[in-house]
N, C-alpha and C positions, 0 to 999 in steps of 0.2 A: 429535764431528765433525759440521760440517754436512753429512753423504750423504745422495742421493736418487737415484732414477732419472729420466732423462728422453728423453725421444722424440729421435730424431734423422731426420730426413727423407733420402729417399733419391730417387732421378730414379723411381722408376718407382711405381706406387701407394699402394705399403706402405713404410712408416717402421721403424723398431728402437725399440732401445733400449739404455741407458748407464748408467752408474752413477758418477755426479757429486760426485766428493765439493771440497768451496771450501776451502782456507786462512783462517785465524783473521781475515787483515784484510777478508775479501771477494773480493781483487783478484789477479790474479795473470799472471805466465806459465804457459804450459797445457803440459802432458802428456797425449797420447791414449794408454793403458797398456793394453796388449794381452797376454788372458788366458793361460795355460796349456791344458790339453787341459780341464783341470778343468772350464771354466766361469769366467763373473766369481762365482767361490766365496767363502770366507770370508776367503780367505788373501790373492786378490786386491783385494776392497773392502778389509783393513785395507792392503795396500800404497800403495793410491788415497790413504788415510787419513793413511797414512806422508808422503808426497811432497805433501799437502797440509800438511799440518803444516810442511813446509819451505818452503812459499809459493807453492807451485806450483796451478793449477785441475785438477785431474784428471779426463779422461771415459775410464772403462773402457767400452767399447763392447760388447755381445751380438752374440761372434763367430758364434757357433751359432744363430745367431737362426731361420735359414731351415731348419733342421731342428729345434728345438724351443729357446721361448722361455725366457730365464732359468734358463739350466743351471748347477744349484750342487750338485757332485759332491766327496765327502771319496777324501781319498786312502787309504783301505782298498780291499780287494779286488773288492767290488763296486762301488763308484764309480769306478776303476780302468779296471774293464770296460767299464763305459759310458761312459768319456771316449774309451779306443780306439775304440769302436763308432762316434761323432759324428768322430772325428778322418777316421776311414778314410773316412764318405761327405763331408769338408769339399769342396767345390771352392774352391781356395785363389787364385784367379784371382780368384770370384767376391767372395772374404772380402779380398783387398785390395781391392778398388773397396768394400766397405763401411767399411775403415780409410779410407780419401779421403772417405770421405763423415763420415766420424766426424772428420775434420780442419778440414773445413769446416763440418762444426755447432758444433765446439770454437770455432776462432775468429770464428761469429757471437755469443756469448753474452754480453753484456756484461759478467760478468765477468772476462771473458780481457783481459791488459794487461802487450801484449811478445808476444812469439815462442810458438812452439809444438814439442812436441820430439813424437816417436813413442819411444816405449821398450815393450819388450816381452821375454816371459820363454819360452823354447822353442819352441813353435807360433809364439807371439806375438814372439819374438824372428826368424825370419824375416819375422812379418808388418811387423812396422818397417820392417827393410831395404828389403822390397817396397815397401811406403810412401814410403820415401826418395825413390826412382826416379820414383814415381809420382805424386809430388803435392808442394804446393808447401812439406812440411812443412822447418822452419829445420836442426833436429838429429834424429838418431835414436840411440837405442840397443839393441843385441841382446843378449842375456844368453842362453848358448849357444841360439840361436836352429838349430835342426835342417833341415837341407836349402836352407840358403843356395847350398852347391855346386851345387843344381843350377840356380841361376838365375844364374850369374855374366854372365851377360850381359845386367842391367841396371848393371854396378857403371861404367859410362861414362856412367849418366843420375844418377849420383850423386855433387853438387856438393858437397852441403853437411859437414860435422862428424860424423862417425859413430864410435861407441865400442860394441865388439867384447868380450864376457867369453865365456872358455872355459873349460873342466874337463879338467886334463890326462886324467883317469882316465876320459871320457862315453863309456860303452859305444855313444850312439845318433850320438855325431857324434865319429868315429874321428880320430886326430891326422890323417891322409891329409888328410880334408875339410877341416880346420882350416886345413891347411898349402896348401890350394888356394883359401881364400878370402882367405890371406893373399898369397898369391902374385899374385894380379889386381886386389891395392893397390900392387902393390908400385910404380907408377908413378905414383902418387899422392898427395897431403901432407894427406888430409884425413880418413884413417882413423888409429885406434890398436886397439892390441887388448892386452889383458889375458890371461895364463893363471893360472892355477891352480892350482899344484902340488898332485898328495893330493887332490884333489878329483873328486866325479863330479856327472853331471850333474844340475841341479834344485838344487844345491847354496844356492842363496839361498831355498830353500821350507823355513819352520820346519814344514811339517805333511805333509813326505817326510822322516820321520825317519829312516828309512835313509840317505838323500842328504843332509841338511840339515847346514851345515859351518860354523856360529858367525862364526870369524874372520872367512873369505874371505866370506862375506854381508854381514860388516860394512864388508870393504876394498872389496867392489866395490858397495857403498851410496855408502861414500864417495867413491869414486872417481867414481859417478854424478854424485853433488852436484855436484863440483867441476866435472864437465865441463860440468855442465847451468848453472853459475852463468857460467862463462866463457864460455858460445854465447848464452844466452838473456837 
């Protein structure tokens, strides 16, 4: 795969960093794929790798940047640890204005050609939604994205195509929450959402093998494709 890192610039001094990986032809529609607690780890550059393989430009953006650069954490128990430890001091206000900035570095690059989605996995899967509201990205998607509940009051700055996966069994985002992000669509035509029967959450990470759940990674892959080919 052609991956690499590249700089992304930001309004104020200091720039980031991303982890770029292109499609076989060069060209593409863009995904900004937004990490896990992990870090853009191993699991997330091959996902990058995954969704360019299917024609898409990928920039994984360094959420963690502002607390220490290029965080790639295994999912054993001390990597674990320190992925809570970055999670807890995140300022997540602060980490979406860096997803907006990672959107407009995406579609400055030339080879970005067509639309652009935000998709993102837990952490990252809230940080899409945020995203959604807040920038001019086309589609997003959340893959049990944690703590959406508590922001439902951007979901009226949220125009565009948005696709929702959950885990019926996610000890961290309770059917409650589920059911109350569902509920402040309910007046709206422009959400879907996905469950999961047997499933818990993290369930599309082959390298949470506790959590990691074959089929349903494979249906809500697909599922992704579909929706990503029919917006973008």
């Amino acid at each position: 795969m052609n991956g690499h890192w590249i700089d992304i610039p930001t309004a104020g001094a200091n720039g980031f960093s991303g982890y770029l990986s292109l499609p076989p032809s060069g060209k593409g529609p863009g995904i900004v794929l937004l990490q896990e607690i992990w870090g853009v780890n191993t699991h997330i550059r091959a996902v990058a790798d995954q969704y360019a393989l299917a024609g898409y430009v990928v920039l994984a953006p360094d959420i963690f940047w502002r607390l220490s650069p290029r965080v790639d954490l295994a999912y054993d128990e001390s990597g674990s640890a320190q992925a809570f430890g970055f999670y807890q001091k995140l300022d997540t206000a602060q980490a979406t204005a860096d997803v907006v900035d990672a959107v407009a570095a995406l579609r400055n690059l030339p080879e970005l050609e067509g639309k652009v989605a935000t998709l993102g996995y837990c952490l990252g899967g809230q940080l899409a939604y945020r995203a959604a509201a807040l920038s001019d990205v086309d589609v997003a998607v959340s893959f049990y994205g944690g703590g959406i509940d508590q922001h439902l009051e951007l979901v009226d700055r949220i125009t565009q195509p948005i696709l929702f996966h959950y885990a019926s069994n996610d000890s961290h985002i309770t059917q409650d929450k589920v059911v109350s992000v569902k509920a402040a669509f309910t007046e709206k035509t422009n959400a879907i959402f996905f469950d999961y029967p047997g499933t818990n959450h993290g369930f599309n990470c082959w390298g949470r093998i506790n959590m990691y759940n074959q089929r349903a990674a494979a249906l809500a892959t697909g599922r992704t494709l579909t929706f990503l080919a029919e917006h973008l």
